[in-house]
ZARO-234045 format. One line per field, with one value per atom (N, C-alpha, C, CB): residue in three letters; x, y, z; residue number from 1. Coordinates in nm, 4 decimals, padded with zeros to 6 digits, always signed. Glycine has a CB too. Layout:
BEGIN
res: c(ALA|...);
east: c(X|...);
north: c(Y|...);
up: c(Z|...);
n: c(NUM|...);
***
This chain:
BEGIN
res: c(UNK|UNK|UNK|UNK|UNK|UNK|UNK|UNK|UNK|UNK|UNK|UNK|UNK|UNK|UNK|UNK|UNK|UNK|UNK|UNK|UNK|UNK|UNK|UNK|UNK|UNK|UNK|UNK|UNK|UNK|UNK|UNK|UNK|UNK|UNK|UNK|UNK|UNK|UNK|UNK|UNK|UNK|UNK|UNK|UNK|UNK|UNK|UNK|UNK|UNK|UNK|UNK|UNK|UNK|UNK|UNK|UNK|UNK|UNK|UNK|UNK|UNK|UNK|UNK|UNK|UNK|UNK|UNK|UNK|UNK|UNK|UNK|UNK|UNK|UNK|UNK|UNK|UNK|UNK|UNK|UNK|UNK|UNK|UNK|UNK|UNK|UNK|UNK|UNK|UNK|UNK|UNK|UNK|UNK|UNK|UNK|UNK|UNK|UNK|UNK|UNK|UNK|UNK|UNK|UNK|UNK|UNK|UNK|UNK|UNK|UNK|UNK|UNK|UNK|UNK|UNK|UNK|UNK|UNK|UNK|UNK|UNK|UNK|UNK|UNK|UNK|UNK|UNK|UNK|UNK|UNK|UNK|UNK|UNK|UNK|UNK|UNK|UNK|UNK|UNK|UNK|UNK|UNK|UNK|UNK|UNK|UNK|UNK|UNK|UNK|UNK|UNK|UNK|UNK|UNK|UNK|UNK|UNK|UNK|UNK|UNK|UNK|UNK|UNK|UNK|UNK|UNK|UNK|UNK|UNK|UNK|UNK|UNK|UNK|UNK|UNK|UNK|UNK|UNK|UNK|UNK|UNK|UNK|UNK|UNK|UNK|UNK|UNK|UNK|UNK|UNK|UNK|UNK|UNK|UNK|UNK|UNK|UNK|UNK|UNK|UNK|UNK|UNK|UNK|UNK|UNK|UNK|UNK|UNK|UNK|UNK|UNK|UNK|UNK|UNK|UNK|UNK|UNK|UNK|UNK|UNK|UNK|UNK|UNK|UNK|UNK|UNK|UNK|UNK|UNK|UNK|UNK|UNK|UNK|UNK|UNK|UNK|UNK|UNK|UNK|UNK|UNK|UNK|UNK|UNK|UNK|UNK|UNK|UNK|UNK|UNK|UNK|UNK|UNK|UNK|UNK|UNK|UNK|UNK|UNK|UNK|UNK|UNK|UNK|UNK|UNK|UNK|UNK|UNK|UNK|UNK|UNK|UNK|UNK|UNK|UNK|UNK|UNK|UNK|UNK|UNK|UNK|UNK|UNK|UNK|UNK|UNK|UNK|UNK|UNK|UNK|UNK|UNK|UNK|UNK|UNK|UNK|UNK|UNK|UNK|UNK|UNK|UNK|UNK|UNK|UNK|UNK|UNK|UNK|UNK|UNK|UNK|UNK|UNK|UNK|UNK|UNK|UNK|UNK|UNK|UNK|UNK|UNK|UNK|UNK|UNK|UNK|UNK|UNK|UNK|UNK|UNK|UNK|UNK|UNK|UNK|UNK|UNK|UNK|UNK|UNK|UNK|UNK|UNK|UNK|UNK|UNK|UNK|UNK|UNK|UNK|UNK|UNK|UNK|UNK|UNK|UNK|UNK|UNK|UNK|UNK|UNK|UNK|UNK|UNK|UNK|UNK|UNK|UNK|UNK|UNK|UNK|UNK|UNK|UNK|UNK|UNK|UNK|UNK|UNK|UNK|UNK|UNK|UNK|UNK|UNK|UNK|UNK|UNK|UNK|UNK|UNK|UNK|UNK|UNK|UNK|UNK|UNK|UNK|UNK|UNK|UNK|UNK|UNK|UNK|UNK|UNK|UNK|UNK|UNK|UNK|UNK|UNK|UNK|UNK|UNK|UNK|UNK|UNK|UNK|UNK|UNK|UNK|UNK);
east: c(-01.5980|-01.5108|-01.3679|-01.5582|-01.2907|-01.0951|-01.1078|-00.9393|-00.9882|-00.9324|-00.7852|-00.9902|-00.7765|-00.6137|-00.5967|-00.5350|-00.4733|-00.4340|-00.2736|-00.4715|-00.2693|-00.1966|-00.1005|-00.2481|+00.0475|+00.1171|+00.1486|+00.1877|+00.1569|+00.2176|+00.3833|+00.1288|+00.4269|+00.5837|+00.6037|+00.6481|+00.5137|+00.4987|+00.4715|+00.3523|+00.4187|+00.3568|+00.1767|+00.4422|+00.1431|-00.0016|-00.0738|-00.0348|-00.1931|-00.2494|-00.4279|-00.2043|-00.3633|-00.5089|-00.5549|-00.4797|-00.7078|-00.7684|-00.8863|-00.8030|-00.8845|-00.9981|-01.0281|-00.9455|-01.1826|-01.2380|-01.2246|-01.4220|-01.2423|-01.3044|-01.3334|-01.2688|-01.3787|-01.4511|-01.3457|-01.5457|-01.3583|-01.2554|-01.2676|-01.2802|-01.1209|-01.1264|-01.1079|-01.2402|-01.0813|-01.0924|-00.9042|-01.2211|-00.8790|-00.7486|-00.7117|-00.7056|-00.6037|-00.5605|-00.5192|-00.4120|-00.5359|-00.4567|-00.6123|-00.3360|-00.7192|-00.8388|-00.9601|-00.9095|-00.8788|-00.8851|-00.8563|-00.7941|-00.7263|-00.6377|-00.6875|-00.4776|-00.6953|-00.7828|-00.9118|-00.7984|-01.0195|-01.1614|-01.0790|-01.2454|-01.0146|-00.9751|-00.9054|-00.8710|-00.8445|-00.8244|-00.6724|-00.9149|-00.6134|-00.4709|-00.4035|-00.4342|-00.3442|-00.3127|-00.1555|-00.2579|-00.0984|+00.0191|+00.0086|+00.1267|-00.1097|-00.1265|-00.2024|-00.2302|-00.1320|-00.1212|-00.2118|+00.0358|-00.1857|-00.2732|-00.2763|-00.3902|-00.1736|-00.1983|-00.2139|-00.0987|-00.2252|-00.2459|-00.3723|-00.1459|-00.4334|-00.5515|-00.5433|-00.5980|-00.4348|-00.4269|-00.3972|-00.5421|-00.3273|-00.2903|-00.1292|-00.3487|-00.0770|+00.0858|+00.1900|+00.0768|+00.1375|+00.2768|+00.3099|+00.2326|+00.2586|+00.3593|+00.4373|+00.2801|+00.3970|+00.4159|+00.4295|+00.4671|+00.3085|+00.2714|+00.1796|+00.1509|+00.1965|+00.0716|+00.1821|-00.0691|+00.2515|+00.4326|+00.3728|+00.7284|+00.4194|+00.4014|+00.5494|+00.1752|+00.5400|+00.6209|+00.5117|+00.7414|+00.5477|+00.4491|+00.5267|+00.4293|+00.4548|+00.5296|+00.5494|+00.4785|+00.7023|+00.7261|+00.6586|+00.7951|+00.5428|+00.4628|+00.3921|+00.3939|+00.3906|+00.2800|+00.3753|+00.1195|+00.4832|+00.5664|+00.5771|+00.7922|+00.5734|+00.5823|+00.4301|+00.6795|+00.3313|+00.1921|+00.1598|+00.0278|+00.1988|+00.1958|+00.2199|+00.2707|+00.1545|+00.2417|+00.3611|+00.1526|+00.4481|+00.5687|+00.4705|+00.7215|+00.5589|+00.5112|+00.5543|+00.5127|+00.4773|+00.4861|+00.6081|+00.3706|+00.6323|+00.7725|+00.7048|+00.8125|+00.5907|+00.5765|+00.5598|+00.4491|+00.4835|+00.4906|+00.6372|+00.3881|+00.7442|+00.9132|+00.9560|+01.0349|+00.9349|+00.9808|+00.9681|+00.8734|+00.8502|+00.7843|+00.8522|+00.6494|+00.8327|+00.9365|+01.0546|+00.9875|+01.1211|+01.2387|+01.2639|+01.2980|+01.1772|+01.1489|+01.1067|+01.1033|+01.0596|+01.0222|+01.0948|+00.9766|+01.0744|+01.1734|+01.1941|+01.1186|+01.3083|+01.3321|+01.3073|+01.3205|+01.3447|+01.2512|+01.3161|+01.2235|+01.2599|+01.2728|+01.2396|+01.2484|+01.3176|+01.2744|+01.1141|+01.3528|+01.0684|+00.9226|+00.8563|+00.9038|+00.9035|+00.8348|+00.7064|+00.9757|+00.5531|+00.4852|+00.4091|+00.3414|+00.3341|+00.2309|+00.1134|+00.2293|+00.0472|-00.0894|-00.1950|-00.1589|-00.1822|-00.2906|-00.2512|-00.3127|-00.1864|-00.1552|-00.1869|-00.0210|-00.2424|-00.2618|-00.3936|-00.2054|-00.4584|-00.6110|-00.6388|-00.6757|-00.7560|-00.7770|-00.8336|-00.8336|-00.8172|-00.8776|-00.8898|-00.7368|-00.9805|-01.0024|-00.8782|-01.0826|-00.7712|-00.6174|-00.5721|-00.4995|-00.5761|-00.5242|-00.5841|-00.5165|-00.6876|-00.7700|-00.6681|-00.9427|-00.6446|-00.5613|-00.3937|-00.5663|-00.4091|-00.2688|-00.2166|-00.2789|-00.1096|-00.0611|+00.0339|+00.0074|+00.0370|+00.1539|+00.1771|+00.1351|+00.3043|+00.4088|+00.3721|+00.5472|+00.3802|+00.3582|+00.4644|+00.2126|+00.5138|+00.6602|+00.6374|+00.7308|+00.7240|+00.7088|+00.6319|+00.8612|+00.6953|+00.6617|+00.6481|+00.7860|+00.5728|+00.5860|+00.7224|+00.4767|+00.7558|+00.8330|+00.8899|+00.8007);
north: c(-00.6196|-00.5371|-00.5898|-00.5348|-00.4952|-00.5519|-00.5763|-00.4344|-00.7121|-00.7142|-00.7282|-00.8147|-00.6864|-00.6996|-00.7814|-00.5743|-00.8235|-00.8719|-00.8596|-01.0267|-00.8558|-00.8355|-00.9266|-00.7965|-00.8947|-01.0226|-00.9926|-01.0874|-01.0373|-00.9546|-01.0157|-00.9200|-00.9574|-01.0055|-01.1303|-00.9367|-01.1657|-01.3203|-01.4010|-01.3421|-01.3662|-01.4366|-01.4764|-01.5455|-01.4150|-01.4046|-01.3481|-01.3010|-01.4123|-01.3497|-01.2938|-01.4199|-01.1714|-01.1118|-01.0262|-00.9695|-01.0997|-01.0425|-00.9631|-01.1493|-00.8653|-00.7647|-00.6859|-00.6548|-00.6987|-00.6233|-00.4607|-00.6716|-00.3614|-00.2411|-00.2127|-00.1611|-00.1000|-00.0253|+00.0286|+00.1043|+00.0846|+00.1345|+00.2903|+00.1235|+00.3960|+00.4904|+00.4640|+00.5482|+00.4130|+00.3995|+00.3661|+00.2853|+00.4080|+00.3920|+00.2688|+00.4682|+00.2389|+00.0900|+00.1021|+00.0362|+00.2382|+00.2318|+00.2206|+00.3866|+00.2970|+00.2503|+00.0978|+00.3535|+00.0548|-00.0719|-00.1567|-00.0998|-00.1385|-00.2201|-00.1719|-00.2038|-00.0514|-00.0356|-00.0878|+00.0915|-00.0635|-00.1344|-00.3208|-00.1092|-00.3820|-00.5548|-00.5659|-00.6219|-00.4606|-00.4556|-00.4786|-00.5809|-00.4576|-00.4573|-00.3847|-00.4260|-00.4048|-00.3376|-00.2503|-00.5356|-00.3239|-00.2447|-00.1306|-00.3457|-00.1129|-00.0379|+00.1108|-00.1311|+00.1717|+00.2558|+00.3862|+00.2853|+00.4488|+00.5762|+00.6665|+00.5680|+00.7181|+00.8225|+00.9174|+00.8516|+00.9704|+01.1249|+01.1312|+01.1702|+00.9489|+00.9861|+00.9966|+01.0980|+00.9330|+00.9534|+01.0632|+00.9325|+01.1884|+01.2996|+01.3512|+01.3611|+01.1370|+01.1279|+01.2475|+01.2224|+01.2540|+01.3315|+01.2210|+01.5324|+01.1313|+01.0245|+00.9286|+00.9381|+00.8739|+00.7534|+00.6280|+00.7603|+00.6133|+00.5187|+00.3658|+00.6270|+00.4056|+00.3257|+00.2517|+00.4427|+00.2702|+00.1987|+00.0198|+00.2206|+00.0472|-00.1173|-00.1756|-00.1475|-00.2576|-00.2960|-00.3912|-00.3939|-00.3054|-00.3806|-00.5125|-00.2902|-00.6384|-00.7377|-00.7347|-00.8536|-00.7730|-00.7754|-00.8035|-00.8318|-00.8634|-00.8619|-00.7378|-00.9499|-00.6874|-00.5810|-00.3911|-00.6190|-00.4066|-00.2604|-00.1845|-00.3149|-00.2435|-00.1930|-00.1798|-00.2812|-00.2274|-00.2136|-00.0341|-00.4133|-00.0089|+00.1146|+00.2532|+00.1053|+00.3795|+00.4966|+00.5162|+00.6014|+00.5633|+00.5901|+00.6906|+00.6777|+00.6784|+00.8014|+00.9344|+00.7789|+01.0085|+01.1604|+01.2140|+01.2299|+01.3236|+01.3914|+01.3440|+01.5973|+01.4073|+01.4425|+01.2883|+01.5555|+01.1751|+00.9820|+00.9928|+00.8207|+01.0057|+00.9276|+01.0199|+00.9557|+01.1831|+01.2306|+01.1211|+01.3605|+01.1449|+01.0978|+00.9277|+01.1168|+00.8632|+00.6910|+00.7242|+00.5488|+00.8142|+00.8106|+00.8338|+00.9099|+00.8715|+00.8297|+00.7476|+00.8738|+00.6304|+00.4950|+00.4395|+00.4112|+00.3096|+00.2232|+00.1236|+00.1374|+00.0753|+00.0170|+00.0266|-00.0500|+00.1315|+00.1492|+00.0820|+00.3180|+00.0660|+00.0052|+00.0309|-00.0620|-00.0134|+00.0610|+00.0318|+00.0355|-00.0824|-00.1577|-00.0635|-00.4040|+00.0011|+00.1081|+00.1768|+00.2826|+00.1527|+00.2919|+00.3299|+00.2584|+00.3886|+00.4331|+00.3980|+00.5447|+00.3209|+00.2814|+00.3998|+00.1717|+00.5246|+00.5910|+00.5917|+00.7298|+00.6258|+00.6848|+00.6223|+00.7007|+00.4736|+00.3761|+00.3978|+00.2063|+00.3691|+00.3847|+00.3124|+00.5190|+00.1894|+00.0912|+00.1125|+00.0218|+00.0138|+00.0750|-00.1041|+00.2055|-00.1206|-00.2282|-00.3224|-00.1979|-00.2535|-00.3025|-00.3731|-00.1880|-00.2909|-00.3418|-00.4636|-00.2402|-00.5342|-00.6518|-00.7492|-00.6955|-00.7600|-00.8800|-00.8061|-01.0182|-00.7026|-00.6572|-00.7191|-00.4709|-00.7271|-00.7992|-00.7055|-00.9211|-00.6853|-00.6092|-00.6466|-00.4704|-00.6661|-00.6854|-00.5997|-00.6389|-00.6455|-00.5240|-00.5530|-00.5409|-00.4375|-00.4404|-00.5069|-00.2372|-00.4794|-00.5740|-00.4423|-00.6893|-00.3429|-00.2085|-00.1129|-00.1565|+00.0073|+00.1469|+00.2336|+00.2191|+00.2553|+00.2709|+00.2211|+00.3059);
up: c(-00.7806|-00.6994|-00.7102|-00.5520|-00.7663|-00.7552|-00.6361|-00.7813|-00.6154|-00.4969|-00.5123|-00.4184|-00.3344|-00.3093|-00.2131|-00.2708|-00.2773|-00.1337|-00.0749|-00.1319|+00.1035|+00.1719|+00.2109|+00.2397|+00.2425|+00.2500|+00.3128|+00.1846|+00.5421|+00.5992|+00.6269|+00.7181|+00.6941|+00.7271|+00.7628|+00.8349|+00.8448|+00.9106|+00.7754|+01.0386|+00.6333|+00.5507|+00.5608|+00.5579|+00.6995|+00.7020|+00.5510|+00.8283|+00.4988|+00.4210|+00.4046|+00.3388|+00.3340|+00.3949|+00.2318|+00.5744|+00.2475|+00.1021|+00.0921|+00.0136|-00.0009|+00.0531|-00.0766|+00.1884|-00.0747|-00.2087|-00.1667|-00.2492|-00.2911|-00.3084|-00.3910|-00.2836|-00.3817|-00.5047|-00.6015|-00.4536|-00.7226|-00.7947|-00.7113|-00.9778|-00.7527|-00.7098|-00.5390|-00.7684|-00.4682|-00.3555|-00.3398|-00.3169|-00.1769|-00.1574|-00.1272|-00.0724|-00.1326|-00.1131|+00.0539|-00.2312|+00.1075|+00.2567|+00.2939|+00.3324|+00.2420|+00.3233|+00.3378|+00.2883|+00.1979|+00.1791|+00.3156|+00.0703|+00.3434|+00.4376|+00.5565|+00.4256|+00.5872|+00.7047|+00.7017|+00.7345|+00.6606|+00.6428|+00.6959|+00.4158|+00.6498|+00.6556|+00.7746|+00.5269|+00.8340|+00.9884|+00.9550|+01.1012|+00.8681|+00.8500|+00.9262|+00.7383|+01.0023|+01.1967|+01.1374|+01.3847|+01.0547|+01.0241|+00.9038|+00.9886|+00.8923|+00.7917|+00.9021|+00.6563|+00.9528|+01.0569|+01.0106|+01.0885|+00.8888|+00.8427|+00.9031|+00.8276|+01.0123|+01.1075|+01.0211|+01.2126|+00.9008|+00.8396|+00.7888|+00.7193|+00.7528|+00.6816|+00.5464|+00.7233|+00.5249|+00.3479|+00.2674|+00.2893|+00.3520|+00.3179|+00.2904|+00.4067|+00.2583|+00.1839|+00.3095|-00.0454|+00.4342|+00.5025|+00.6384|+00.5725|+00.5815|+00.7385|+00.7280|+00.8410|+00.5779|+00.5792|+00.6486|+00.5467|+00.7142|+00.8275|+00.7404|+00.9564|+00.6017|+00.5206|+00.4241|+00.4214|+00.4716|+00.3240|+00.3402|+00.4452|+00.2194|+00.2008|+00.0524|+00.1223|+00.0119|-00.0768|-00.2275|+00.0238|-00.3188|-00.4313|-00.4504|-00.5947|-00.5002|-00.5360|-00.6782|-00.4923|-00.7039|-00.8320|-00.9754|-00.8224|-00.9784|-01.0642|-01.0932|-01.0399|-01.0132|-01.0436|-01.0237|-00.8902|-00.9922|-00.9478|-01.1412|-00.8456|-01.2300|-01.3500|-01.4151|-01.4286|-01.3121|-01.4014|-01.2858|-01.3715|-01.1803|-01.1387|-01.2165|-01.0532|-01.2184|-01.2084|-01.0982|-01.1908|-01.1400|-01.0568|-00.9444|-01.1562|-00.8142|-00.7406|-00.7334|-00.6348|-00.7160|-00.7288|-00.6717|-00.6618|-00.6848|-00.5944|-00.4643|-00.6014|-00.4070|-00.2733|-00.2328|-00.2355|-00.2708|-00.2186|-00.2458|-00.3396|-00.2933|-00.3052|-00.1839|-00.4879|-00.2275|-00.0583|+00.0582|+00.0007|+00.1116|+00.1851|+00.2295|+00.1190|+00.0753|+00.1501|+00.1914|+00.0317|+00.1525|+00.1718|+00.3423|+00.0741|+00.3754|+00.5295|+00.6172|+00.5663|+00.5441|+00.6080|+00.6530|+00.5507|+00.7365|+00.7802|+00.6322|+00.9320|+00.6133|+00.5089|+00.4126|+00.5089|+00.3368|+00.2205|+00.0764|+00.2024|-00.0422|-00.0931|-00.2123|-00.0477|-00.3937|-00.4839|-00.4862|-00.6107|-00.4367|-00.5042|-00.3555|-00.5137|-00.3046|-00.1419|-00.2146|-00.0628|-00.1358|-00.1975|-00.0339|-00.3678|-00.0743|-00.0031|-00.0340|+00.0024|+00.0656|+00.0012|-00.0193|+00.0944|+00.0746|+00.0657|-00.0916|+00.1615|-00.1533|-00.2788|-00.4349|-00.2653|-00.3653|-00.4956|-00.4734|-00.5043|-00.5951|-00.5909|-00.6872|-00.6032|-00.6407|-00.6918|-00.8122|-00.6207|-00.9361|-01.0881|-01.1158|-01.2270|-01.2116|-01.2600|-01.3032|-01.3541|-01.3309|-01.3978|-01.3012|-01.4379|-01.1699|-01.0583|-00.9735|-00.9862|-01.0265|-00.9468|-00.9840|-00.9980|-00.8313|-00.7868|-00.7594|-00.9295|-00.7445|-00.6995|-00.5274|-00.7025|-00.5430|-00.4425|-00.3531|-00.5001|-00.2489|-00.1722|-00.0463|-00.1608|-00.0070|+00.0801|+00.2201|+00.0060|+00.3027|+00.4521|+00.5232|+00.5700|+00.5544|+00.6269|+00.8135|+00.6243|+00.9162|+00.9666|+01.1134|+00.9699|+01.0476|+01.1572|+01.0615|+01.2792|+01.1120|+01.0643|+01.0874|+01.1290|+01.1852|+01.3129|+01.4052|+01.3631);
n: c(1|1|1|1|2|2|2|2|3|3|3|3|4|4|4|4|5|5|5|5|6|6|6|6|7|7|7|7|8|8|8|8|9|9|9|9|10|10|10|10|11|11|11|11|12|12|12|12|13|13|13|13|14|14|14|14|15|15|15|15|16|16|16|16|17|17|17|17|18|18|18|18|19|19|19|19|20|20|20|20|21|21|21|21|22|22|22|22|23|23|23|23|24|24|24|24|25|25|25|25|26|26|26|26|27|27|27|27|28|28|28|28|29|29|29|29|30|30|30|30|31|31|31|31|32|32|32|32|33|33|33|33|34|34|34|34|35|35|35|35|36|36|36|36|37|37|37|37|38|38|38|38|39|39|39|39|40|40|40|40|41|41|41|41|42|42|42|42|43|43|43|43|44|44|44|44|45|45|45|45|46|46|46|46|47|47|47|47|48|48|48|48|49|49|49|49|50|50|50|50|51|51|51|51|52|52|52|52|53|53|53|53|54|54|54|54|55|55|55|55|56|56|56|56|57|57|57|57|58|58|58|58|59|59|59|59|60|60|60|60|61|61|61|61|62|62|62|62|63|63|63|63|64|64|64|64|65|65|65|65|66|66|66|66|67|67|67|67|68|68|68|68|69|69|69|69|70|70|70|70|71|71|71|71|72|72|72|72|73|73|73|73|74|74|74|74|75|75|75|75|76|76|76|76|77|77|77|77|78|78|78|78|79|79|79|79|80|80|80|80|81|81|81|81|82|82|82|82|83|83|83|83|84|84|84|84|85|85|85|85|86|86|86|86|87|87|87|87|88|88|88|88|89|89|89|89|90|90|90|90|91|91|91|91|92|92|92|92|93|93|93|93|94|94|94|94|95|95|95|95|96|96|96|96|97|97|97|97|98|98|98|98|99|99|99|99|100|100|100|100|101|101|101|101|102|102|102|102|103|103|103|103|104|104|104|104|105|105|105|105|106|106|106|106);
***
């Protein structure tokens, strides 16, 4: 099972398997990742699931879609390395991806 792991603002760290095909926001929910909020459910219109990729890994991504860059552009702090976790979906490439958690949603 890839895993990820979470880096929160404080520098707390938090690591958590899934399945491939699976979201990285439901990932973080399942590990109890509290700032990883999901109020839409993974349906990319809240952006309550933003996180920041760490530089190792923001060029092994697809860019995000019109509707995920809409969407950050409404976060608090957003940022070029800004995604949406509902929107990443774990693939074998990605074991051991690392991402940043902001300090609030809101």
């Amino acid at each position: 099972m890839p895993r990820v792991t979470f880096i929160a603002a404080d520098g707390t760290v938090t690591e958590a398997e899934g399945d491939i095909g699976q979201s990285v926001m439901s990932i973080a929910v399942n590990a109890g990742i509290e700032v990883i909020l999901a109020e839409c459910g993974g349906a990319c219109a809240c952006g309550t699931c933003h996180c920041y990729v760490d530089a190792d890994w923001v060029e092994r991504l697809a860019p995000p879609s019109e509707s995920e860059a809409a969407m950050i552009e409404c976060v608090i702090a957003p940022k070029p390395e800004s995604r949406l976790t509902c929107q990443l979906r774990l693939s074998s490439e990605l074991d051991g991806l690392v991402l940043h958690l902001p300090a609030a949603q809101y």
